[in-house]
Backbone bond lengths (Angstrom), bond angles and torsions (degrees), N, CA, C in turn:
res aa  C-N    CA-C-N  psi(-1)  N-CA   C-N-CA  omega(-1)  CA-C   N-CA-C  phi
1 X - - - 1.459 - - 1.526 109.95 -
2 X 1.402 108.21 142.61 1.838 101.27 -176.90 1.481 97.59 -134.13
3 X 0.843 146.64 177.79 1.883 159.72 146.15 1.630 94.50 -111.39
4 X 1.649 115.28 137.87 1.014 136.12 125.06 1.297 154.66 -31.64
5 X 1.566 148.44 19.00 0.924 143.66 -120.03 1.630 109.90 -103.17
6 X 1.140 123.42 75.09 1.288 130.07 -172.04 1.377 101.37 65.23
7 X 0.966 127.85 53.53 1.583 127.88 162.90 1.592 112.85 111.19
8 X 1.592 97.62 -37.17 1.423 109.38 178.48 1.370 132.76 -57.70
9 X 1.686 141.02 97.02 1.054 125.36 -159.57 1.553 107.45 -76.20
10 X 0.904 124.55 153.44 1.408 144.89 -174.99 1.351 134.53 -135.47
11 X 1.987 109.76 69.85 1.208 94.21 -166.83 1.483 130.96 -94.97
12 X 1.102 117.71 164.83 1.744 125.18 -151.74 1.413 94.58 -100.38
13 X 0.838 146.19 4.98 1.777 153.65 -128.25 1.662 94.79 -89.02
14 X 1.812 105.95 -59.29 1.158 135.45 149.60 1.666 120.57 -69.19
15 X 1.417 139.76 125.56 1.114 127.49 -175.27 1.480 101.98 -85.22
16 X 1.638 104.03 160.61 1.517 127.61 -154.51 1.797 107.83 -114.93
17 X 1.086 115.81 138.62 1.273 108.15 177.28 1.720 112.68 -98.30
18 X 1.485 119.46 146.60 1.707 94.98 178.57 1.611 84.76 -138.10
19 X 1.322 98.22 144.99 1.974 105.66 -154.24 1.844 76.12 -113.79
20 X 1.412 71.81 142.43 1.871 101.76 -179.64 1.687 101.53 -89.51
21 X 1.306 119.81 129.68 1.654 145.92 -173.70 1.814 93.50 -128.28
22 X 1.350 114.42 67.34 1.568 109.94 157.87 1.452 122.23 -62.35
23 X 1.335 118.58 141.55 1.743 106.98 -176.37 1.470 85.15 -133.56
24 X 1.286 149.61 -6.02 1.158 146.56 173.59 1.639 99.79 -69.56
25 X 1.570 91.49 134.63 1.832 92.87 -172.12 1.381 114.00 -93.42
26 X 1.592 107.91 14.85 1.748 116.11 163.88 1.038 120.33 -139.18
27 X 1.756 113.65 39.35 1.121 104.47 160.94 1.554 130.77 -81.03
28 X 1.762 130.61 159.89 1.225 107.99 -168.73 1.679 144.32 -45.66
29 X 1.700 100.10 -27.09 1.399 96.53 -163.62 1.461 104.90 -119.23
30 X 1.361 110.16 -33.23 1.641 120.00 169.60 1.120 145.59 -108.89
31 X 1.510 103.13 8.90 1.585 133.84 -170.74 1.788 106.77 -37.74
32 X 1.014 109.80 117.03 1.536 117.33 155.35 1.954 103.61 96.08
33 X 1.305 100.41 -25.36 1.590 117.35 169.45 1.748 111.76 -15.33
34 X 1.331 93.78 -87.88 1.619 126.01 -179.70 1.496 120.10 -74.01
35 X 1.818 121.16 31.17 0.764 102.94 178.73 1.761 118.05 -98.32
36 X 0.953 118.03 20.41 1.556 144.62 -177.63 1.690 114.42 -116.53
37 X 1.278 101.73 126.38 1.759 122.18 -165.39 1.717 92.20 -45.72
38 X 1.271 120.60 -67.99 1.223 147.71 162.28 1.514 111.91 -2.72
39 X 1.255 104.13 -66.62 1.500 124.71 -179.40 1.431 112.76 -90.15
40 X 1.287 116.87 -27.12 1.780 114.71 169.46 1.801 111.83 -66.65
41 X 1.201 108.56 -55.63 1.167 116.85 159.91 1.657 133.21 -36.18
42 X 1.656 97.67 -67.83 1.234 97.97 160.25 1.542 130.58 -44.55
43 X 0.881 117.96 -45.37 1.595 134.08 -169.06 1.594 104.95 -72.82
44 X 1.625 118.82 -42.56 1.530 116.31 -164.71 2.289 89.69 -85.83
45 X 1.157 103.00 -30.89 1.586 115.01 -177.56 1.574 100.50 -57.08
46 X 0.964 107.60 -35.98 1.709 118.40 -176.64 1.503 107.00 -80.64
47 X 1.136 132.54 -63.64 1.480 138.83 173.27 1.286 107.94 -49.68
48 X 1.204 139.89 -62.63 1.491 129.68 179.82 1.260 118.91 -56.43
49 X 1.695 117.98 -45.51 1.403 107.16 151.38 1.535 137.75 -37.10
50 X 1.529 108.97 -23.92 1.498 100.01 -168.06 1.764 96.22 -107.53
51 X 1.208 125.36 3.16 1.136 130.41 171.99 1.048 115.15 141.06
52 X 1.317 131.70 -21.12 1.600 116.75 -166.03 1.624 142.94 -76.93
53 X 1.486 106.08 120.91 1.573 107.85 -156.20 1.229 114.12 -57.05
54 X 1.452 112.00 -29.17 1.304 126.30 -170.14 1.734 122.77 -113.41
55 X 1.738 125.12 159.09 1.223 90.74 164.83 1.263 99.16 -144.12
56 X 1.628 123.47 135.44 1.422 109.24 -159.86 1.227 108.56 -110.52
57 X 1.497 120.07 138.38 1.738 110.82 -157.95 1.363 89.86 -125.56
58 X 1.613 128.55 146.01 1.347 148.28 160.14 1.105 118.77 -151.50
59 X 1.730 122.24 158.76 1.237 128.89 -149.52 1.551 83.26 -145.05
60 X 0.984 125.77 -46.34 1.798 108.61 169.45 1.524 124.50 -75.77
61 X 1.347 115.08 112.97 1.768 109.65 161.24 1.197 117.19 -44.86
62 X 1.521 123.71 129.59 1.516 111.35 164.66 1.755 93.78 -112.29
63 X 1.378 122.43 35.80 1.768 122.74 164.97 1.548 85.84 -45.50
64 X 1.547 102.19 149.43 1.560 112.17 152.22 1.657 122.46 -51.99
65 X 1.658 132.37 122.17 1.151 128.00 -166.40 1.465 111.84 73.95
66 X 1.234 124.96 2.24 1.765 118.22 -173.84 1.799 81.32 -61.23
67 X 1.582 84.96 167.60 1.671 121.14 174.75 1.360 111.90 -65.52
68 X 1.469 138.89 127.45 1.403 125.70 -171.86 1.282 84.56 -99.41
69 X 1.182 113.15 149.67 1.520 133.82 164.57 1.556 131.64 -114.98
70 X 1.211 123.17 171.54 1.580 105.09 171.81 1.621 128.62 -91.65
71 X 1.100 120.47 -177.01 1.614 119.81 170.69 1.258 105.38 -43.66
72 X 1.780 116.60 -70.98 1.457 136.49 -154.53 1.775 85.93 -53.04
73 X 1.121 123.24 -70.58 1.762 129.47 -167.33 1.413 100.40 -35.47
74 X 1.325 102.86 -69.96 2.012 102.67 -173.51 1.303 102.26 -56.47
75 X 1.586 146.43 -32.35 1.116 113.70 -163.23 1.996 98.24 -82.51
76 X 1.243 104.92 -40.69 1.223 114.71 163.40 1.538 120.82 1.82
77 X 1.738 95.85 -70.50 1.577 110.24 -167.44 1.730 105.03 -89.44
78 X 1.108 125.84 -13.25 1.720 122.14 -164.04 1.664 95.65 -102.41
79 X 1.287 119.32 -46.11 1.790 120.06 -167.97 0.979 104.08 -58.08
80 X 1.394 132.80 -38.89 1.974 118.47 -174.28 1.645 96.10 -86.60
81 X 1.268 114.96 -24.40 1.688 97.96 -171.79 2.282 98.74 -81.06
82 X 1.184 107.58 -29.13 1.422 105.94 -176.80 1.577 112.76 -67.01
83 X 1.241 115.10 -43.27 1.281 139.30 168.54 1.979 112.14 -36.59
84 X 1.605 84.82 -64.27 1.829 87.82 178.77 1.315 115.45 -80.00
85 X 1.233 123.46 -9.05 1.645 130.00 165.63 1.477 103.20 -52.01
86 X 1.340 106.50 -57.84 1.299 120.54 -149.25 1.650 107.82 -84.17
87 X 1.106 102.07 -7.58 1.842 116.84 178.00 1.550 93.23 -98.52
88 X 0.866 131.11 -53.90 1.621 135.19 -158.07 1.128 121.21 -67.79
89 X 1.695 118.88 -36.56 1.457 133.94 -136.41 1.698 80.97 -177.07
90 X 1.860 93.11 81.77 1.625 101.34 173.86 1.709 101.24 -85.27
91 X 1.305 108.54 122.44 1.838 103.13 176.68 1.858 96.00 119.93
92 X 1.168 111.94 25.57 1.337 83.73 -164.69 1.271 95.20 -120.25
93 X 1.568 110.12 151.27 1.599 96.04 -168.85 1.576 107.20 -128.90
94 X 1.431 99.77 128.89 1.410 139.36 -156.65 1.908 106.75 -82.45
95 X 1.157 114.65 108.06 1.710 104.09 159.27 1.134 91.72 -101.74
96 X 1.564 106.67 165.01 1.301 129.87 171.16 1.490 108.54 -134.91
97 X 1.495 107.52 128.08 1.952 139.54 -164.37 1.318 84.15 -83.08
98 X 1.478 151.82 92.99 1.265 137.99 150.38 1.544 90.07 -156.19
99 X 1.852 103.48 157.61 1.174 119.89 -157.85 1.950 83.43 -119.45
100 X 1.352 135.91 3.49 1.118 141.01 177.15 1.328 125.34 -98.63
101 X 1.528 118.08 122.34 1.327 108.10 -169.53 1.181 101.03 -100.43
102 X 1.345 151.65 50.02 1.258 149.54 137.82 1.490 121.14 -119.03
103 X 1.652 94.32 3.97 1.809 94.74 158.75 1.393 94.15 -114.91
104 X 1.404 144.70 -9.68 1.651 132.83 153.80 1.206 111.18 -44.50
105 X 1.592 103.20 -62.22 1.727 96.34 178.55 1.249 135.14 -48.86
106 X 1.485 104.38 -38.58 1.359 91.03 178.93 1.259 139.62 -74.84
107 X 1.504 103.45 -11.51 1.401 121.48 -177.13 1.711 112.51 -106.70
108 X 1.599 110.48 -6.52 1.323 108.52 157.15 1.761 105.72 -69.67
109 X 1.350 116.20 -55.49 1.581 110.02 174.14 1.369 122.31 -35.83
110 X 1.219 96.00 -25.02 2.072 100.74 176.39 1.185 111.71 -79.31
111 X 1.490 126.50 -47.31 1.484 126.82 164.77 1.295 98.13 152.78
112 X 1.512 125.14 17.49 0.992 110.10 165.51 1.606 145.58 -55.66
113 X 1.427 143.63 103.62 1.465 128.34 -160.38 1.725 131.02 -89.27
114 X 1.717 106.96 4.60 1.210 98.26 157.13 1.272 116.46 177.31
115 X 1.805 114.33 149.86 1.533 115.72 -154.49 1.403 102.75 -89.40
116 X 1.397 102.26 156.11 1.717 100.42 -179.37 1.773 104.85 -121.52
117 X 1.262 132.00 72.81 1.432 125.65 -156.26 1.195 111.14 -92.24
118 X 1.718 139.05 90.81 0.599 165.36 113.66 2.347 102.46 43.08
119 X 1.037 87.07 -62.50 1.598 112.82 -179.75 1.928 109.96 -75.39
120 X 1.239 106.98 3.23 1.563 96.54 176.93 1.531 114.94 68.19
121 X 1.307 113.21 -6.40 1.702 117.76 -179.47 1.697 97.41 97.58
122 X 1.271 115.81 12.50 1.861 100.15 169.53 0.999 124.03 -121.79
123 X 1.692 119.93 24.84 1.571 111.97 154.39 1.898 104.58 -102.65
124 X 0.836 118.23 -17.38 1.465 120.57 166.76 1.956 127.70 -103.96
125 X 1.276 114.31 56.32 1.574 114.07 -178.53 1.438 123.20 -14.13
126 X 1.062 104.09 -23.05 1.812 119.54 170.78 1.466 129.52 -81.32
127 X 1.489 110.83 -22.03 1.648 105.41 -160.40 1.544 99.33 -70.75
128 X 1.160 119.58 -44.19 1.638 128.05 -166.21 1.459 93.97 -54.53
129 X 1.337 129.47 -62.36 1.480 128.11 -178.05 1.604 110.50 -41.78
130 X 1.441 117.95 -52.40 1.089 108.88 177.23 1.535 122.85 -83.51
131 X 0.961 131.16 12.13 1.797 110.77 167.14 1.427 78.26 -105.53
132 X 1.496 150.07 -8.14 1.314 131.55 160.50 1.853 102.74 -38.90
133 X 1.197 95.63 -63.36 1.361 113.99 -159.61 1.365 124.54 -75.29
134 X 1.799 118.78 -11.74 1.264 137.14 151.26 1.294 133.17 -85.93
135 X 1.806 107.47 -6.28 1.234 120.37 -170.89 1.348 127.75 40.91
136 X 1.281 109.78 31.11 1.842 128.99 162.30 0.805 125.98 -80.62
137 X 1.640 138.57 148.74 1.481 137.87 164.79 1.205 114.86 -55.10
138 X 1.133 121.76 159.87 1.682 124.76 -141.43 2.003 84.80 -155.54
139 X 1.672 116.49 118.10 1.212 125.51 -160.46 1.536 77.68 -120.34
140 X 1.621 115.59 114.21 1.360 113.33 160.13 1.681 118.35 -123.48
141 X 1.443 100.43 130.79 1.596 99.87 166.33 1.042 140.67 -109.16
142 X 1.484 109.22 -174.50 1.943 93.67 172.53 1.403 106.16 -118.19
143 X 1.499 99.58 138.16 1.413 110.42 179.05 1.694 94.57 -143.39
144 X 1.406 94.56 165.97 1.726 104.13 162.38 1.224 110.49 -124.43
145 X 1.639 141.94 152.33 0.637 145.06 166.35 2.142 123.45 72.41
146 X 1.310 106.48 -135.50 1.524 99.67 169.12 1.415 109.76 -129.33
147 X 1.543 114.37 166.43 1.821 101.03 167.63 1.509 98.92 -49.28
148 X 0.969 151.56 -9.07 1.550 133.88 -145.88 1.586 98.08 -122.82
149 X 1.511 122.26 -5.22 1.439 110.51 -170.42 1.500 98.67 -144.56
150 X 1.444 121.30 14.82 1.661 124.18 -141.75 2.016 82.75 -101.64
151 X 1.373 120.40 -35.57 1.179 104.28 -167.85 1.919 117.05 -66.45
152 X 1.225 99.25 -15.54 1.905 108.65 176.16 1.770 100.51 -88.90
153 X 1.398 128.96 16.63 1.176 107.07 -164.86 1.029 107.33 -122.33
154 X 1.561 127.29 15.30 1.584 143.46 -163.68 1.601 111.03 -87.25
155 X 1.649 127.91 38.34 1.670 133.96 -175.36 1.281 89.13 -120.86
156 X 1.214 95.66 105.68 2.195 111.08 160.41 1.655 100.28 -130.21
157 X 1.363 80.03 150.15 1.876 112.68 171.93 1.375 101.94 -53.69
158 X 1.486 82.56 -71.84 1.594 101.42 -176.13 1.404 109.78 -142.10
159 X 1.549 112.74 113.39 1.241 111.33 -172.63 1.707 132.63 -65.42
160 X 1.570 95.18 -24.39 1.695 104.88 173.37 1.239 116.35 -97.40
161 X 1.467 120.68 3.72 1.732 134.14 177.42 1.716 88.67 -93.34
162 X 1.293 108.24 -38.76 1.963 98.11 -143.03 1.289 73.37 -85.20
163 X 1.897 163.86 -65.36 1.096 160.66 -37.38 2.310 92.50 178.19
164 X 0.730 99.45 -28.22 1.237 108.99 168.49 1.781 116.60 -98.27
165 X 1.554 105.32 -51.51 2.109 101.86 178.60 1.861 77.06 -57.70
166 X 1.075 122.04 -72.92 1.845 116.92 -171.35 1.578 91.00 4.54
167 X 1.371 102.88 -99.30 1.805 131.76 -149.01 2.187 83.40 -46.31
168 X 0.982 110.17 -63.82 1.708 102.01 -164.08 1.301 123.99 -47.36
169 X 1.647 98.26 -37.97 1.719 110.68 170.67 2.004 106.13 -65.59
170 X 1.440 112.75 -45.78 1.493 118.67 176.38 1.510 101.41 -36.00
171 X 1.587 89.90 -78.29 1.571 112.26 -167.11 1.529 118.72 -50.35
172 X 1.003 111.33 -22.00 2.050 121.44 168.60 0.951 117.66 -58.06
173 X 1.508 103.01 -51.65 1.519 115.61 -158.64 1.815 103.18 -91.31
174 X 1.625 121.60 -29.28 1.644 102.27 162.72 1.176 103.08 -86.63
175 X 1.275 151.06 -20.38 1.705 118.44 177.82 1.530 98.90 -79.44
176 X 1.015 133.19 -18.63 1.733 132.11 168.94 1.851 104.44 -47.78
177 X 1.157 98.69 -41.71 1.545 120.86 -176.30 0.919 111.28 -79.90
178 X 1.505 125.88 -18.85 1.662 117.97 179.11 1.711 117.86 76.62
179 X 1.675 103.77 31.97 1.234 119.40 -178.44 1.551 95.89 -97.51
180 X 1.525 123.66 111.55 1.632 120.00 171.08 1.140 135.13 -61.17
181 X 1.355 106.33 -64.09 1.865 129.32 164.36 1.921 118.69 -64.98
182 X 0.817 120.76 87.43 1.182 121.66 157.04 1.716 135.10 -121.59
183 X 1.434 128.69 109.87 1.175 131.42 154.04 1.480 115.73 -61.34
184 X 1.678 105.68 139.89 1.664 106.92 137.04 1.150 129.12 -116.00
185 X 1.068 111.32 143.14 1.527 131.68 150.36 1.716 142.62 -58.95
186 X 1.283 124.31 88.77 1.599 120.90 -178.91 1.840 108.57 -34.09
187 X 0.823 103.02 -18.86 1.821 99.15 -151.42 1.443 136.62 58.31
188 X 1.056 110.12 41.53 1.154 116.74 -177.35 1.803 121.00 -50.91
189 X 1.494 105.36 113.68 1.540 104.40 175.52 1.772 95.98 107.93
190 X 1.175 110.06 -14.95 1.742 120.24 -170.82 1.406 119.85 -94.46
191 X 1.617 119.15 74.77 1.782 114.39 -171.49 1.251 88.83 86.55
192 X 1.286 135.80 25.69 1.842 108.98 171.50 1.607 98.08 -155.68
193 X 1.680 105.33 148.06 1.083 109.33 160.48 1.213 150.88 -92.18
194 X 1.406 128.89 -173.47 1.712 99.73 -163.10 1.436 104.66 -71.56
195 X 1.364 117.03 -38.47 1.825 102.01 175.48 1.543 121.16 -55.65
196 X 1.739 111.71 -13.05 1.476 106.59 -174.26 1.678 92.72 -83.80
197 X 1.261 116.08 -44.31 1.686 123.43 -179.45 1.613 120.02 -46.94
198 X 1.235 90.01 -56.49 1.631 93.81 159.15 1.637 124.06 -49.97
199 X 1.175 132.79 -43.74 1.361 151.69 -124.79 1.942 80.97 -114.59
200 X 1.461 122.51 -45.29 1.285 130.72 175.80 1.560 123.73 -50.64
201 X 1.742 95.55 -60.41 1.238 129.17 -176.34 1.703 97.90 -67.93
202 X 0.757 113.67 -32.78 1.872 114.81 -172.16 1.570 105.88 -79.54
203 X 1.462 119.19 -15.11 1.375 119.27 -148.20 2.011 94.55 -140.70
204 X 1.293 88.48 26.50 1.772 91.11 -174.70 0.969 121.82 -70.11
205 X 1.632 115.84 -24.05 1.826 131.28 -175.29 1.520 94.40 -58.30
206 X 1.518 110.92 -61.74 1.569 88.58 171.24 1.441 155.06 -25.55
207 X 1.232 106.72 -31.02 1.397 111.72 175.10 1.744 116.51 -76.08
208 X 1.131 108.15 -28.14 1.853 109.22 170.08 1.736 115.02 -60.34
209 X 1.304 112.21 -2.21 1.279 110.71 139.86 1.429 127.69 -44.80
210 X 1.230 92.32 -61.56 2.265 117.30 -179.11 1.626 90.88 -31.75
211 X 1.214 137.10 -44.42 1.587 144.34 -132.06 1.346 104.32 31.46
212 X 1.694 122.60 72.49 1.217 157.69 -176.53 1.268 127.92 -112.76
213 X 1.684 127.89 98.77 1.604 83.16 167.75 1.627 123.81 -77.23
214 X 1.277 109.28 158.44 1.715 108.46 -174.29 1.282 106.63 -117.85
215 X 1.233 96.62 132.93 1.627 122.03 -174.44 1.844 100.81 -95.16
216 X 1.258 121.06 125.20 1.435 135.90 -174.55 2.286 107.20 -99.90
217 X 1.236 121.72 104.91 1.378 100.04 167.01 1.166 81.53 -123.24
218 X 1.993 97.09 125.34 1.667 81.40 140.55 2.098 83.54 -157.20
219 X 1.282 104.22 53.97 1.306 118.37 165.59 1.575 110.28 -56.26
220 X 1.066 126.55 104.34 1.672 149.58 148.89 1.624 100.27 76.45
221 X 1.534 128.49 28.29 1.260 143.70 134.64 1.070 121.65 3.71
222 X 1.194 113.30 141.92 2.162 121.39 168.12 1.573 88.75 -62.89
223 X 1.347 132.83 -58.47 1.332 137.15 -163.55 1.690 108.19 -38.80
224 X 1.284 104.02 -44.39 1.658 116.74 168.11 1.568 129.65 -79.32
225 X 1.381 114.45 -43.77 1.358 122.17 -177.96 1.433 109.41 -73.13
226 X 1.634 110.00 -59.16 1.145 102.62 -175.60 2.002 122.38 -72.55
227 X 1.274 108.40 -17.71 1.290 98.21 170.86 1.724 111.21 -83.86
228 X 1.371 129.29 7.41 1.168 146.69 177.96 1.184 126.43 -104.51
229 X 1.657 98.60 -1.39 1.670 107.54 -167.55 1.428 115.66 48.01
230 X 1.256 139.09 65.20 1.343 135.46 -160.67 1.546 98.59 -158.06
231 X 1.636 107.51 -171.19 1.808 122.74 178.76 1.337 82.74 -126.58
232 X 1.255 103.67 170.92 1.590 126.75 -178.21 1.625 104.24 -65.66
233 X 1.453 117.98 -24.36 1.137 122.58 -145.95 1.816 84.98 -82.38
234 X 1.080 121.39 -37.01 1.614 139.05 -173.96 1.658 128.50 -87.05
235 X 1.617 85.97 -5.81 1.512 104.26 168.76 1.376 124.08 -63.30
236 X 1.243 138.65 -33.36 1.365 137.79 159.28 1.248 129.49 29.60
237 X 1.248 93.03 -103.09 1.678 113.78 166.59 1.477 121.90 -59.71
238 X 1.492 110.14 -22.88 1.500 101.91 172.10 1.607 105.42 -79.50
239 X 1.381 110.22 -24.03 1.675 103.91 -169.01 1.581 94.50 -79.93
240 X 1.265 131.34 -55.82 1.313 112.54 151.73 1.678 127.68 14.80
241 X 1.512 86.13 -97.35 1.539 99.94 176.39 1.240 123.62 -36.39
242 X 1.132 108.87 -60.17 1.435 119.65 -179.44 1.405 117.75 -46.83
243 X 1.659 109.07 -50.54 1.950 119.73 -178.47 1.848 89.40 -68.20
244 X 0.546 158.14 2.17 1.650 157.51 -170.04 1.779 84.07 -94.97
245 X 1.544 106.10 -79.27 1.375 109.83 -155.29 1.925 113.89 -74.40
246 X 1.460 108.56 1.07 1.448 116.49 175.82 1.828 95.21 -94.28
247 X 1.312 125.54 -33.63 1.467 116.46 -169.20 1.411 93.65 -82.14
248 X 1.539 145.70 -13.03 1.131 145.08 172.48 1.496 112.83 -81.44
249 X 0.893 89.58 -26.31 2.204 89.45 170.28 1.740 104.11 -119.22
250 X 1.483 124.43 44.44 0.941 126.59 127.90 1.931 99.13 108.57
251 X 0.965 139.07 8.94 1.152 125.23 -167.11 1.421 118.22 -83.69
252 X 0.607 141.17 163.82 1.924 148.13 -159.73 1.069 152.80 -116.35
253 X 1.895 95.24 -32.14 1.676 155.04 167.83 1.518 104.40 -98.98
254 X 1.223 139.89 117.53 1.688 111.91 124.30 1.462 96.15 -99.64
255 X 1.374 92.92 160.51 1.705 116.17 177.28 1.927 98.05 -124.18
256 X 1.638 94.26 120.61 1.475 89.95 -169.28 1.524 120.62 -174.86
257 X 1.204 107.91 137.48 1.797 114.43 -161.16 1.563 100.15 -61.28
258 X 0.945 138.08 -12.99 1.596 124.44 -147.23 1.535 97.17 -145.36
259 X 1.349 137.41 73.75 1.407 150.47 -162.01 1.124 82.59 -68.46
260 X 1.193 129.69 -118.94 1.453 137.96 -165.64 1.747 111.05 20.65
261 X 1.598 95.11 -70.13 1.241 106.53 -161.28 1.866 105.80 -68.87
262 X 1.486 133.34 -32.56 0.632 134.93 146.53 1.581 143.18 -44.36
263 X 1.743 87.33 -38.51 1.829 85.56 165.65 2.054 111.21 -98.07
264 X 1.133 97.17 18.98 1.298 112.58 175.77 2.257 100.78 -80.71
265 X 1.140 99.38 -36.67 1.818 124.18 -159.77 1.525 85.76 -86.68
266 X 0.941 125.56 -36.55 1.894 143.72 -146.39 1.349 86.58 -87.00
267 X 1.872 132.48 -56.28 1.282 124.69 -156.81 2.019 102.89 -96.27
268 X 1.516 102.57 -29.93 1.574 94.10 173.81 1.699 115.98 -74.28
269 X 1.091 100.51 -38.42 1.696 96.54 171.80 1.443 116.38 -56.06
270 X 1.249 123.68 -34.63 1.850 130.92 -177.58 1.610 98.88 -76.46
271 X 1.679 124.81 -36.44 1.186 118.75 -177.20 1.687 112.02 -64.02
272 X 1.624 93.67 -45.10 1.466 79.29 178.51 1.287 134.42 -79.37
273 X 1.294 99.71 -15.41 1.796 100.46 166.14 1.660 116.75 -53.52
274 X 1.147 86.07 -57.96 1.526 94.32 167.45 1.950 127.48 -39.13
275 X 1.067 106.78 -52.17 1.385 120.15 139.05 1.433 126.22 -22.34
276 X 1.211 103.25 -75.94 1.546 103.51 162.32 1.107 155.98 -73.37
277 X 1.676 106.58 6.05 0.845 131.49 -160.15 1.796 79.73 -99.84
278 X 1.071 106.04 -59.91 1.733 136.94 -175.66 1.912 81.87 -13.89
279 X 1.611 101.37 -90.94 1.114 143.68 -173.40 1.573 113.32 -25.58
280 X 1.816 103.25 -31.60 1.615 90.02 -166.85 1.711 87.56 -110.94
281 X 1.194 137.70 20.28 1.210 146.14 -160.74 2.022 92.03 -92.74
């Protein structure tokens, strides 16, 4: 599997880490952190150093109950931080966390190479048209509802029936569109609870059906803290764990505050394949 990223091949063969750049000052774990050139910099300067292919930048929280904001606000907070990425760290390739296709655009015109929409492409009728039309990878997830209404929306039949037709109906309708590159996303933490998160994460091999690559967040999560008795701040090692047992049922992506430690999971999981490979030789 490869992504496209403005020319750049990108292969998935090996899984990829893409380090989270929150600029929303309430988001759960880093809220308000990075709101200084200084410290945006610093922080994305640090992640690429420790491996990360990708760097994913957003200016809206989608925490459960976060603050909705407007277009003008989000573009507000992401254009000066996309801007100095792109001066600093020539080559570097930029997703953008927004479910809006008129703050995609504008930051595809900057050079950004791929959207990460949170919403699967159905709070904005437009985004799918446009990475048609930018020829970018196109990051879709599953969610129900909004950050603002998503915690009442956790009643499925069947959560890996309803959560899978999701991705096939997605995935129809952009290669219908002539969209090439597309990831999905489980949603982890999105309309579901931690037993549904768990129940996802346990059952991930499934999705390589999709012929998808799948992108995994569930970096320092309620799914982790709170079944850990912990704060996000102490999540670590549980997010750890977790990227261990998502690269074992196949995922491709992690999406995640703490690269290092993630591409730490990235090189022992490949060793041991290797291992086993050894073994059945």
């Amino acid at each position: 599997m490869t992504l496209n990223c403005l020319g750049n091949l990108i292969d998935l063969s090996t899984p990829r880490v893409m380090g989270i750049l929150n600029i929303a000052p309430d988001s759960f774990h880093d809220g308000g952190r990075y709101s200084q050139e200084r410290k945006w910099l610093a922080q994305a300067g640090k992640m690429l150093e420790d491996g990360a292919t990708f760097i994913d930048v957003g200016g809206y929280s989608s925490r459960p109950d976060a603050t909705h904001i407007s277009t003008e606000e989000e573009l507000k907070r992401v254009l000066p931080v996309v801007q100095s990425l792109i001066t600093h760290f020539p080559g570097v390739i930029i997703s953008i966390d927004s479910f809006r296709s008129e703050v995609a655009r504008v930051v595809l015109d900057m050079g950004v190479a791929i959207v990460n929409d949170i919403s699967g492409g159905h709070a904005d009728a437009k985004m799918l048209a446009l990475a048609k039309e930018y020829q970018v990878p196109l990051i879709l997830m599953h969610m129900k509802g909004t950050p603002q209404t998503m915690r009442k929306m956790t009643e499925y039949d069947n959560l890996l029936e309803e959560v899978l037709l999701y991705f096939s109906e997605r995935l129809a309708k952009a290669h219908a569109l002539g969209i090439n590159d597309i990831v999905i996303d489980p949603g982890f933490g999105f309309a579901k609870t931690t037993e549904q998160n768990f129940e996802l994460l346990d059952q991930l091999g499934l999705f390589q059906t999709l012929e998808a690559p799948v992108l995994v967040g569930v970096s320092r999560k309620s799914m982790i803290y709170k079944t850990l008795g912990e704060s996000p701040k102490e999540a670590l090692n549980g997010t750890s764990a977790l990227h261990m047992s998502a690269l074992e049922r196949g995922a491709n992506i992690l999406r995640a505050h703490d690269v290092k430690e993630a591409m730490d999971c990235i090189t022992l999981h490949e060793k041991l394949k290797k291992g086993a490979k050894h073994n059945l030789a």
